[in-house]
C-alpha positions in Angstrom: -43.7 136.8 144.3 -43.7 140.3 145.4 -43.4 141.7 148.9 -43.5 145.2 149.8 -42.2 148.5 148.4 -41.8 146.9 144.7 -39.2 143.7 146.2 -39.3 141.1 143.5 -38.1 137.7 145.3 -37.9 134.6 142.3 -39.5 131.6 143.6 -37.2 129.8 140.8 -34.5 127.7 142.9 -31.7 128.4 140.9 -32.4 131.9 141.0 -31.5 133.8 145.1 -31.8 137.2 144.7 -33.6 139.2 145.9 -34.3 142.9 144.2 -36.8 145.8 143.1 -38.7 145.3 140.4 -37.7 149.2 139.1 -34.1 148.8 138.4 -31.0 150.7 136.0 -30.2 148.7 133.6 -26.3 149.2 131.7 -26.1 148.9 127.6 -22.5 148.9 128.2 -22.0 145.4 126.0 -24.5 147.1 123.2 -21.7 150.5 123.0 -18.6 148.4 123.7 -20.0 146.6 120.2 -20.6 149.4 118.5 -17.4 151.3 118.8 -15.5 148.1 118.1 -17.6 147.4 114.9 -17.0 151.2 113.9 -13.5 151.4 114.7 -12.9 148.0 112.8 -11.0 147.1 116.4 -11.3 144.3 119.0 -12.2 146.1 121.8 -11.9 143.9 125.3 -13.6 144.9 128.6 -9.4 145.6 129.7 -8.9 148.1 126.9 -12.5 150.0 127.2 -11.0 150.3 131.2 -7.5 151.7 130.3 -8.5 153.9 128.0 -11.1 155.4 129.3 -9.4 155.6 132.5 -12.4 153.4 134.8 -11.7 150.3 136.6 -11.9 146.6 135.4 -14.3 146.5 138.3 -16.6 149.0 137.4 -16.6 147.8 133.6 -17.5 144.1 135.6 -20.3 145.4 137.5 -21.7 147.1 134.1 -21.5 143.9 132.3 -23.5 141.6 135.3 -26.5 140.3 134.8 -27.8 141.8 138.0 -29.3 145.4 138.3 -26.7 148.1 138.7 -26.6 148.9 142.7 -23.7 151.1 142.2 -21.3 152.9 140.2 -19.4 156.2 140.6 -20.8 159.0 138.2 -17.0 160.0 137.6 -16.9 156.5 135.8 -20.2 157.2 134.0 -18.9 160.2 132.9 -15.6 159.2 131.8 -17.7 155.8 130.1 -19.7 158.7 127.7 -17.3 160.6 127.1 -15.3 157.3 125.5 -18.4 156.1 124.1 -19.5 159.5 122.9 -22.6 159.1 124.1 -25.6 160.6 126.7 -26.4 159.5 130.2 -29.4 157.4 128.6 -27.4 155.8 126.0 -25.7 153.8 128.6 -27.6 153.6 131.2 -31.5 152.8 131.5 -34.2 152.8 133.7 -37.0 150.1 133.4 -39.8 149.3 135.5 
């Protein structure tokens, strides 16, 4: 069911959010997978935050299953830079 301005509300019960339909999406998991495989590494959520110098929290809010409502672009930053990657790498817009 949508509602005005693009609001997406799920009539499934088990689902009670509410959000826009246009969201930023993170392919944080996807990178975090990648480096590990190529670094031939475990490479946990806490070691991506310490080395990379980010919080636990932010790296938590990247992983949800929800649409990213915020995040500090210092961490995004510092997140590339450790992944070696571009803006759009990790982070992407879908409609």
């Amino acid at each position: 069911m949508y509602l005005s301005r693009g609001i997406f509300v799920s009539l499934d019960k088990n689902i009670r959010v509410c959000y826009n339909k246009d969201m930023i999406v993170s392919k944080y998991e996807d990178l975090r997978r990648k480096k590990a495989y190529e670094e031939k590494r475990n490479l946990s959520d806490r070691t991506v935050a310490q080395e990379a110098g980010v919080s636990l929290g932010t790296i938590g809010r990247l992983k949800g299953k929800k649409p990213i409502q915020r995040v500090y672009l210092s961490s995004v930053d510092a997140l590339c830079a450790y992944f070696d990657c571009e803006l759009g790498e990790l982070l992407e817009y879908k409609k």
